[in-house]
MIFI-75494 format. One line per field, with one value per residue: residue in one letter; chain; x, y, z of N, C-alpha, C in turn. Coordinates in Angstrom, 1 decimal, decimal comma. Layout:
BEGIN
tifi <- [A; ...];
kolvo <- [A; ...];
n.u <- [X; ...];
n.v <- [Y; ...];
n.w <- [Z; ...];
ca.u <- [X; ...];
ca.v <- [Y; ...];
ca.w <- [Z; ...];
c.u <- [X; ...];
c.v <- [Y; ...];
c.w <- [Z; ...];
//
This chain:
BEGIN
tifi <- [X; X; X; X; X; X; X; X; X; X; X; X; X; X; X; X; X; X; X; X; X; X; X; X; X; X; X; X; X; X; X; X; X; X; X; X; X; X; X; X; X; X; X; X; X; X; X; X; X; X; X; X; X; X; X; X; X; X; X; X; X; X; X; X; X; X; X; X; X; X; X; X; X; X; X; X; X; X; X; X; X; X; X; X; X; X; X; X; X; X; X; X; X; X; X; X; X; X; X; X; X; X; X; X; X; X; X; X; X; X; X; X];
kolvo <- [A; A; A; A; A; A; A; A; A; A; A; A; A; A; A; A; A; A; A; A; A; A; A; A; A; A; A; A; A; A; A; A; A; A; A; A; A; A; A; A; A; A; A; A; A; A; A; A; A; A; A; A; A; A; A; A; A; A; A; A; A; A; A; A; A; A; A; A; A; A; A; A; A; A; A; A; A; A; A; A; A; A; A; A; A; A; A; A; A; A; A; A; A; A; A; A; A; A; A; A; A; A; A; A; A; A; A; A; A; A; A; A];
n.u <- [-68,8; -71,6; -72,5; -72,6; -71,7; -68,4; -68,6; -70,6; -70,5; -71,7; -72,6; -71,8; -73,5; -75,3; -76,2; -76,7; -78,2; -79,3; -77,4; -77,3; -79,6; -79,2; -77,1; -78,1; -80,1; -78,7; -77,1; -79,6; -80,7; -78,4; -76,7; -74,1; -72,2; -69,3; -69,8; -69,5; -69,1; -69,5; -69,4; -70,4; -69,3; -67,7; -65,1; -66,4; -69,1; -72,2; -75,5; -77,0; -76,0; -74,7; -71,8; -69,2; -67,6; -69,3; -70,9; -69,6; -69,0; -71,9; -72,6; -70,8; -72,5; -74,5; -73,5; -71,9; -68,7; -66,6; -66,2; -66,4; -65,1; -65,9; -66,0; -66,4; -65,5; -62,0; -59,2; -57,2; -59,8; -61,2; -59,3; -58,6; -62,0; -61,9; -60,2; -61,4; -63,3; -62,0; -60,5; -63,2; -65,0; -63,0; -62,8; -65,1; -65,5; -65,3; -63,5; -63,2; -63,9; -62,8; -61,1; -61,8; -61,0; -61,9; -61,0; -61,3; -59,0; -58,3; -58,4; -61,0; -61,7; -64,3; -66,4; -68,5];
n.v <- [-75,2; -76,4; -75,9; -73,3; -69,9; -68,1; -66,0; -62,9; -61,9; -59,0; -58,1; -56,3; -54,2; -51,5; -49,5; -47,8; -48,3; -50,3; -52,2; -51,3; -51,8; -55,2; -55,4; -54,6; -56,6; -59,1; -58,6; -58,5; -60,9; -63,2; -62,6; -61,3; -62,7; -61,5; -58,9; -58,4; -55,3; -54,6; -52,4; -52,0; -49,5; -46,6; -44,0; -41,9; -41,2; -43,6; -45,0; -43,2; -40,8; -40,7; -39,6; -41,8; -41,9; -41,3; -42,9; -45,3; -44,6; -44,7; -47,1; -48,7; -47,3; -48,8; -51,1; -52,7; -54,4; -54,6; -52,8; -51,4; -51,5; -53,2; -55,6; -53,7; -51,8; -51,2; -51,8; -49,8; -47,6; -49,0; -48,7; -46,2; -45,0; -47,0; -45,8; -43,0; -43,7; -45,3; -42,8; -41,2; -42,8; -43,1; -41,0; -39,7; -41,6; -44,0; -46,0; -48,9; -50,3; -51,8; -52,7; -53,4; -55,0; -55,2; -55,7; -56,8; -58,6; -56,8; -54,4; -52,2; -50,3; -49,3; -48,9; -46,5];
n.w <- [10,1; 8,7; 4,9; 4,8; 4,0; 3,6; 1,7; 0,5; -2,9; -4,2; -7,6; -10,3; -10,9; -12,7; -11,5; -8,4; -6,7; -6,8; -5,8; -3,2; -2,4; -2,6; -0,7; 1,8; 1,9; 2,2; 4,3; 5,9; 5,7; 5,9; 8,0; 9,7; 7,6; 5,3; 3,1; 0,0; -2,9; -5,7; -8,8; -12,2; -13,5; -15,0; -14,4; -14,0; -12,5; -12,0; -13,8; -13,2; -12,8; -10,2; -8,4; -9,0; -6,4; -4,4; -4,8; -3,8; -1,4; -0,9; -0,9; 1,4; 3,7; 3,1; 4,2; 3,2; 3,7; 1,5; -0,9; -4,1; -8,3; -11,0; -14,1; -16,3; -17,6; -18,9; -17,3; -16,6; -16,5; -14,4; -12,7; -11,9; -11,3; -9,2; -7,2; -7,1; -5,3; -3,0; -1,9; -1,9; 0,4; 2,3; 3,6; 4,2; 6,5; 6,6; 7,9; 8,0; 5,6; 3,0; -0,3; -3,8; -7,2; -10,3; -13,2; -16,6; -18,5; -20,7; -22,9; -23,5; -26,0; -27,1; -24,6; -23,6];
ca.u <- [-70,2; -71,9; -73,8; -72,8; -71,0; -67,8; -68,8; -71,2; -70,1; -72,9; -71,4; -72,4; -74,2; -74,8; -77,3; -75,8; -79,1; -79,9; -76,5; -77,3; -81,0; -78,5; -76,2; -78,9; -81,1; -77,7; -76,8; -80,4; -80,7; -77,0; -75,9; -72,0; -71,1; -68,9; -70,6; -68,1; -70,1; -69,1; -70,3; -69,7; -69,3; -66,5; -64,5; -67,2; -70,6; -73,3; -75,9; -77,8; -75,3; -74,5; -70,9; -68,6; -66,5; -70,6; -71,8; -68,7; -70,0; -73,7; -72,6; -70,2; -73,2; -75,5; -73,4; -70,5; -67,1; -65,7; -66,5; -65,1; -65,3; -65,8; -65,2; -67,0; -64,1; -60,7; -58,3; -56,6; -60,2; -61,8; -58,0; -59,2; -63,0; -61,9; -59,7; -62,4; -63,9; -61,2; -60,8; -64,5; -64,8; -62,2; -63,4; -66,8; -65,1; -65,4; -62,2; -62,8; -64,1; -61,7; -61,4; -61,3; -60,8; -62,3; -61,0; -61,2; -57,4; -57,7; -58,7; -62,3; -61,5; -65,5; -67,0; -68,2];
ca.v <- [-74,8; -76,9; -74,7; -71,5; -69,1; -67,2; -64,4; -62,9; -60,8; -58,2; -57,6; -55,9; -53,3; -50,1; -48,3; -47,9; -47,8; -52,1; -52,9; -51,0; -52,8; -55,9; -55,6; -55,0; -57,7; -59,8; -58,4; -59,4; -62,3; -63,3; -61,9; -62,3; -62,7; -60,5; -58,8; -57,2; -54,8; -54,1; -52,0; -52,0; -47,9; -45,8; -42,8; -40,5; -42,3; -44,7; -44,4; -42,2; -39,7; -40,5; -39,9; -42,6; -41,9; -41,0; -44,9; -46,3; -44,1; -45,3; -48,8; -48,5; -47,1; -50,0; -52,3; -53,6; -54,9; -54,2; -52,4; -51,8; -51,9; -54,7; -55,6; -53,4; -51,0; -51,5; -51,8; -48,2; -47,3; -49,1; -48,3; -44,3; -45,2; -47,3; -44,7; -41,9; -44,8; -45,0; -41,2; -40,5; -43,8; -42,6; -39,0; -40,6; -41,8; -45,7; -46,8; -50,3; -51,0; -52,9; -51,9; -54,6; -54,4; -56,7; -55,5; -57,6; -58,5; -55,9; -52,8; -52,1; -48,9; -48,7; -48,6; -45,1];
ca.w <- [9,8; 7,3; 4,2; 5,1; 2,9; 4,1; 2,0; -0,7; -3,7; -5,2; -8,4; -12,2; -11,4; -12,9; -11,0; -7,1; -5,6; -6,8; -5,3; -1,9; -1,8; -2,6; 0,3; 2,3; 2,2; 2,4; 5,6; 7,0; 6,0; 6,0; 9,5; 9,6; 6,5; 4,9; 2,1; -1,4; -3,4; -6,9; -10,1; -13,3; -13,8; -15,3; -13,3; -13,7; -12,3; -12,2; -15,0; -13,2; -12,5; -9,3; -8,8; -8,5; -5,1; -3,5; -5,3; -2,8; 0,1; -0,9; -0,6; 2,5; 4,2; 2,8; 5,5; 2,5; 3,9; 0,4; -2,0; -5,8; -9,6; -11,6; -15,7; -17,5; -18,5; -19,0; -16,2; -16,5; -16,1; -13,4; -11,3; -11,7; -11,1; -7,3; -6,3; -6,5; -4,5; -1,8; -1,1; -0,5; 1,7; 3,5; 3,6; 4,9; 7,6; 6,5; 7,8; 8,3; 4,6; 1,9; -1,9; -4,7; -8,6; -11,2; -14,3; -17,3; -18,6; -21,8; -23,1; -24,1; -26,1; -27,5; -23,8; -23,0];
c.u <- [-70,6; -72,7; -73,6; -71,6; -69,5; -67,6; -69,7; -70,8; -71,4; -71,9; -72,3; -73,6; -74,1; -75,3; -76,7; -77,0; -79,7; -78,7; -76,7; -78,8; -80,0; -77,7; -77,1; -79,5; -79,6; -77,2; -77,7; -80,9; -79,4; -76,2; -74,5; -71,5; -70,8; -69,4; -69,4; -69,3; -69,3; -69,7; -69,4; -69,8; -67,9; -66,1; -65,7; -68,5; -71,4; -74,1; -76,9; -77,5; -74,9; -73,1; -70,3; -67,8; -68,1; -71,1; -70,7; -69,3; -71,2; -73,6; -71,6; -71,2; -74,4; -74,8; -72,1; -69,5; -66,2; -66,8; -65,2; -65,7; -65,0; -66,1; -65,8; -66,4; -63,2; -59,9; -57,8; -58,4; -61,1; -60,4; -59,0; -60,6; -62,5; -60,9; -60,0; -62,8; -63,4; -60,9; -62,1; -64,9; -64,3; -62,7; -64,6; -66,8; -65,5; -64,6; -61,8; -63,0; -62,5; -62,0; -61,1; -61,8; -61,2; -62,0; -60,9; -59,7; -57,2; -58,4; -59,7; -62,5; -63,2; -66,7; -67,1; -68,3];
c.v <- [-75,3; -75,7; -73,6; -70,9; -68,7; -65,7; -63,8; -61,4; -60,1; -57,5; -57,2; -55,1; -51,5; -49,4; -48,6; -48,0; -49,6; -52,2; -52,3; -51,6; -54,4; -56,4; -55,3; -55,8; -59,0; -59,8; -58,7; -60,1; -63,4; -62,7; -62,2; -62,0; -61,4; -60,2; -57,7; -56,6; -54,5; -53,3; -51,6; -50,5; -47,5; -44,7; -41,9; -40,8; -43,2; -43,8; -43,4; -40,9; -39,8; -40,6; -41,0; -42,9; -41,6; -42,8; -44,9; -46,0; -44,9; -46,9; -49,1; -48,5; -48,3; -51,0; -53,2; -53,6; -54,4; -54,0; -51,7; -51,6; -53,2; -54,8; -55,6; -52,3; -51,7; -51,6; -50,6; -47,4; -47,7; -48,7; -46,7; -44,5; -45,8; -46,2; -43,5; -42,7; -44,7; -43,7; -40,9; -41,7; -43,2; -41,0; -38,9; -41,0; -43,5; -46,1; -48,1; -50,8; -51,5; -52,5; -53,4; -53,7; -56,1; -56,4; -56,5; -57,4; -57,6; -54,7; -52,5; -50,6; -48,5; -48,9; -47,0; -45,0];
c.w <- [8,4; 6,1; 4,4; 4,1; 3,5; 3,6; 0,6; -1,4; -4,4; -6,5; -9,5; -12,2; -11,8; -12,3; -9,2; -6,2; -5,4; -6,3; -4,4; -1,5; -1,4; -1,4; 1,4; 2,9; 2,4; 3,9; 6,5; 6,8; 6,0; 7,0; 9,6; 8,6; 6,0; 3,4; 1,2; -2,1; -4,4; -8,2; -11,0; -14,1; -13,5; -13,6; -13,1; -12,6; -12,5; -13,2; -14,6; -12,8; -10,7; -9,1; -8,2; -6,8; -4,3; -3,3; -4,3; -1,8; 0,2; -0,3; 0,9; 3,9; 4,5; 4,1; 4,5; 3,1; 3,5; -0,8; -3,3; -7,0; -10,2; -13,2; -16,5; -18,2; -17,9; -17,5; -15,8; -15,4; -14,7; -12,3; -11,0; -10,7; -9,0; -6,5; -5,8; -5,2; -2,9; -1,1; 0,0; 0,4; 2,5; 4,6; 4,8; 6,4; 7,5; 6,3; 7,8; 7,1; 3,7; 0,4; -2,6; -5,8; -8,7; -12,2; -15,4; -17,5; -20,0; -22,1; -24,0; -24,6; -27,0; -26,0; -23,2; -21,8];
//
């Protein structure tokens, strides 16, 4: 297949509700492809208080493949932050999704 993708990553955000318009509009106008969803929010939540392991659900729901954290904290912390992730997915009953990690390679000890 000439031009065509095998898969689109939504990635860096902090608000869970633009990466679920995101994955979205990817899914219809992008039929097929597999769609990764990522944000760049600690263990606790997105910046609008939404918790972290709900933002994975939120995006699960949206129609994402895979979803995840991506390198705006440290590695220690986005591991914690996708494993909320993976629980309530699971919990959700979104067994066929996929988890990824984007952590940068060092330790951003003035990110709150």
């Amino acid at each position: 297949k000439d031009n065509e993708v095998d898969l689109m990553i939504c990635e860096y955000y902090e608000h869970v509700e633009e990466a679920e318009w995101h994955v979205e509009a990817v899914k219809e106008f992008m039929p097929g492809v597999t769609v990764c969803a990522s944000l760049c929010i600690n263990e606790t939540s997105d910046v609008h208080g939404v918790p972290t392991g709900e933002c994975g659900v939120k995006l699960a729901r949206a129609g994402a493949d895979v979803v995840g954290i991506n390198c705006h904290f440290d590695p220690f912390r986005c591991l914690e932050a996708t494993k909320k992730m993976v629980k309530a997915v699971r919990e959700a009953g979104y067994d066929k999704v996929h988890f990824m990690i984007q952590p940068p390679a060092y330790m951003i000890p003035d990110a709150s």
